[in-house]
C-alpha positions, 0 to 999 in steps of 0.5 A: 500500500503505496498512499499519500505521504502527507506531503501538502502538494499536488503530485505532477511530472508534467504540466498536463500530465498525471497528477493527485492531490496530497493536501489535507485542509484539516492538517495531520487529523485529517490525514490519519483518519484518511489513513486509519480508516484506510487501515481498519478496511484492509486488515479483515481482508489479510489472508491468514497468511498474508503480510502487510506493507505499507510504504510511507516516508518520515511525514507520518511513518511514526504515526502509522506504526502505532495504528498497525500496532494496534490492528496486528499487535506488536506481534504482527511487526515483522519488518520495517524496510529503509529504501535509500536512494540518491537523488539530486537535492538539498537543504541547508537546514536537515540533511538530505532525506534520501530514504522511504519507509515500508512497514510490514506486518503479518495477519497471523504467525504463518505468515508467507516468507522468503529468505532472499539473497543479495551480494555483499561486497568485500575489501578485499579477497579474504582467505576463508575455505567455507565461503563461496567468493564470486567476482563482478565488475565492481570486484568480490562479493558474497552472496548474503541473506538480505537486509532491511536496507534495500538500495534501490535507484530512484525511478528516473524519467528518462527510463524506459520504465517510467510512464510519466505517473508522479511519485511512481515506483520502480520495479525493482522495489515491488517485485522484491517486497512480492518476492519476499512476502508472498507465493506463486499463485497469492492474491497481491492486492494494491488499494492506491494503484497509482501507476500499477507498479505493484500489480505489473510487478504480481503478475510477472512473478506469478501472482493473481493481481487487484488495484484500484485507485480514486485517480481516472489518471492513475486507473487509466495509466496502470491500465496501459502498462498492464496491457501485455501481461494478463489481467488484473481488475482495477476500479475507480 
């Protein structure tokens, strides 16, 4: 679940491009009863099995862990995932903010999960018989279990990738997280759709897939892009 971050602007690429409206006159009130009551319809829907991610950034991060808290329980807390990325910007008040939050909590204990595999890189070649050392480009590495950082590149416009739909997510990102929480054959089921990342994302991996967004724009772009890799229901 991909929502609003709270961020008090309209979201557009272009000028007559794709864009939805992510401020809130009633402040921070309104916006987590937005996301609250967001949360509470979702929850019963969870197989018993399922997981939920929520993606959010510093605006409300904190704030939504204290409703999932309270849905799932401590107990249902299984990962909160940093996607550090770098992108071009500043301040000269804060250091830059270069990193999203994604909350992950399970319906139940028998939740879905994958041990995936990343490579770490080594300063050097170390000299260990019970380790497996390959080599790319950038030099020695090991394969590792996968961590809590992901380091993902930000999505740029000039990708082939991007379809113009503001704030959209790379694929690289969702196919991991579907990877990660779910099996072939599950119900991915993404209720802001916005640019249909996740849900392109399911199907290339064998999963059934639903969306839906309150954007005609973002309804009609997941749409197009989810032309070619089989169905998906999608509503506004």
């Amino acid at each position: 679940m991909d929502p609003p971050f709270f961020s008090g602007r309209v979201r557009r690429n272009q000028p007559q491009g794709p864009a939805y409206d992510d401020r809130w006159p009633g402040g921070l009130t309104q916006y987590l009863e937005f996301l609250r009551a967001l949360l509470n319809s979702l929850a019963p829907l969870l197989a018993p099995h399922g997981v939920l991610a929520l993606h959010l950034d510093h605006r409300a991060t904190h704030w939504a862990r204290l409703e999932l808290d309270r849905l799932f329980g401590e107990k249902g807390f299984i990962n909160e995932i940093i996607w550090a990325y770098r992108t071009g910007g500043g301040s000269r008040r804060h250091l830059g903010r270069k990193h999203d939050n994604i909350l992950v909590y399970a319906a139940g204990p028998d939740y879905v999960f994958h041990v995936l595999r990343e490579k770490s890189y080594l300063a050097h070649h170390y000299g260990f018989s019970n380790i497996t050392i390959e080599h790319d480009e950038r030099g020695p590495y090991t394969w590792v279990a996968m961590r809590d950082v992901w380091d993902i590149a930000a999505l740029r416009g000039n990708q082939h990738e991007a379809c113009g739909y503001p704030t959209q997510k790379p694929l690289a990102l969702l196919s991991r997280l579907i990877e990660c929480f779910t099996n072939p054959g599950d119900l991915v089921l993404d209720p802001c759709c916005g640019s249909g990342t996740a849900l392109v994302a399911a199907r290339a991996l064998s999963r059934s897939a639903v969306g839906w967004d309150t954007s005609a724009d973002a309804v009609a772009v997941a749409q197009k892009r989810l032309r070619g890799t089989g169905t998906a229901e999608l509503a506004f």
